[in-house]
N, C-alpha and C positions, 0 to 999 in steps of 0.2 A: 484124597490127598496123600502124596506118597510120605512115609516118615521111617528116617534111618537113625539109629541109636547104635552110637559103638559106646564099646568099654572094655573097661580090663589093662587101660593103663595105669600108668603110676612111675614110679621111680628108683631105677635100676643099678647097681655097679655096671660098670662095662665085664663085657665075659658071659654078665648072665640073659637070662631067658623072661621072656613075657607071652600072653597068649591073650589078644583082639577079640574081640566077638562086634558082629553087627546085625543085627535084625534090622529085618527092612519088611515094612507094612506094602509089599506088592501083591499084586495079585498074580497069581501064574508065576510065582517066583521063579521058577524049575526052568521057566524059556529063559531068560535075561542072563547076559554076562555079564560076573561080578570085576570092582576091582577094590584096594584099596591105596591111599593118597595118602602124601603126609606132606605138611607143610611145617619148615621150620622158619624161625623169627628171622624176617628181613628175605625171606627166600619165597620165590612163588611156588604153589601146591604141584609137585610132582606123582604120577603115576607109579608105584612099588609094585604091584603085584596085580597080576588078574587070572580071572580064572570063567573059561567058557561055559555054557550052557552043558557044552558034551564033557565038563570037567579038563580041557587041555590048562594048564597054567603056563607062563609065561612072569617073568621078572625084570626088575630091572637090574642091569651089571651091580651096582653097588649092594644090593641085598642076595642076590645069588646066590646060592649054597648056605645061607645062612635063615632067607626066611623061607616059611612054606603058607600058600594059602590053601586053603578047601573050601567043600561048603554043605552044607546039610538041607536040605532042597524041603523035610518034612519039616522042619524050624525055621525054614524063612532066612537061616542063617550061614554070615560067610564069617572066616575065620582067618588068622593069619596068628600064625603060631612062629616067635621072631627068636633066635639064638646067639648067641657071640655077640651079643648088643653091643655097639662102640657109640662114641660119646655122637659121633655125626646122626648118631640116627634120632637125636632128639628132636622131638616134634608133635604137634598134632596132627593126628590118625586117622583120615574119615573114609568113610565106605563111600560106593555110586554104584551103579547100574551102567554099565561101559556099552557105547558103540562103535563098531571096528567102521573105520572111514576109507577103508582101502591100504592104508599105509599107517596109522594108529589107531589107537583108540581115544575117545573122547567121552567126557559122563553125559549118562543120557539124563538126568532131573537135574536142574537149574536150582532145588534148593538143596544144603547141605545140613547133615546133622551136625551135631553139638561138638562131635569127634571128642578123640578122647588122647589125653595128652600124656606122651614117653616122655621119659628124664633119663637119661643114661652121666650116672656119676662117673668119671675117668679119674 
């Protein structure tokens, strides 16, 4: 059974900076494309960041230049390291396991961890 834990949220001024963490209990971690999702209240879960098997990342316009994902293949772990935090970017934060469908990506495990919740104070 696959199991993802983020963390490393909490509650921010705008301007400042936070840093994600998500372990994920797969196997062969090191093949899988990561990404991570954030859903804010009233909003459906949108795709922020991914990052290939071969390490290429990819964004979305609204984070752009401000977040960076990576991932540590010998910890299991993908990161997303956020800066310039503005108040939109509040939300809860969860990892997947991404498959490219030819024109996006979509998560590959149906269940989601606990994710972990940004506050960005304005």
């Amino acid at each position: 059974q696959v199991q993802l834990v983020e963390s490393g949220g909490g509650l921010v001024q705008a301007g400042g900076s936070l840093r994600l963490s998500c372990v994920a209990s797969i196997s062969i971690f090191r093949i899988y494309n990561m990404g991570w999702y954030r859903q804010a209240p009233g909003k459906q879960r949108e795709l922020v960041a991914a990052i290939t098997n071969g390490g290429i990342t990819d964004y979305a316009d609204s984070v752009k230049g401000r977040f960076t994902i990576s991932r540590d293949n010998a910890k299991n772990t993908v990161y997303l390291e956020m800066h310039s935090l503005k108040f939109e970017d509040t939300a809860v934060y969860y990892c997947n396991a991404l498959n490219w469908g030819g024109s996006s990506w979509s998560p590959t495990f149906g269940s989601w961890g606990p994710g972990t919740q940004v506050t960005v104070s304005s």
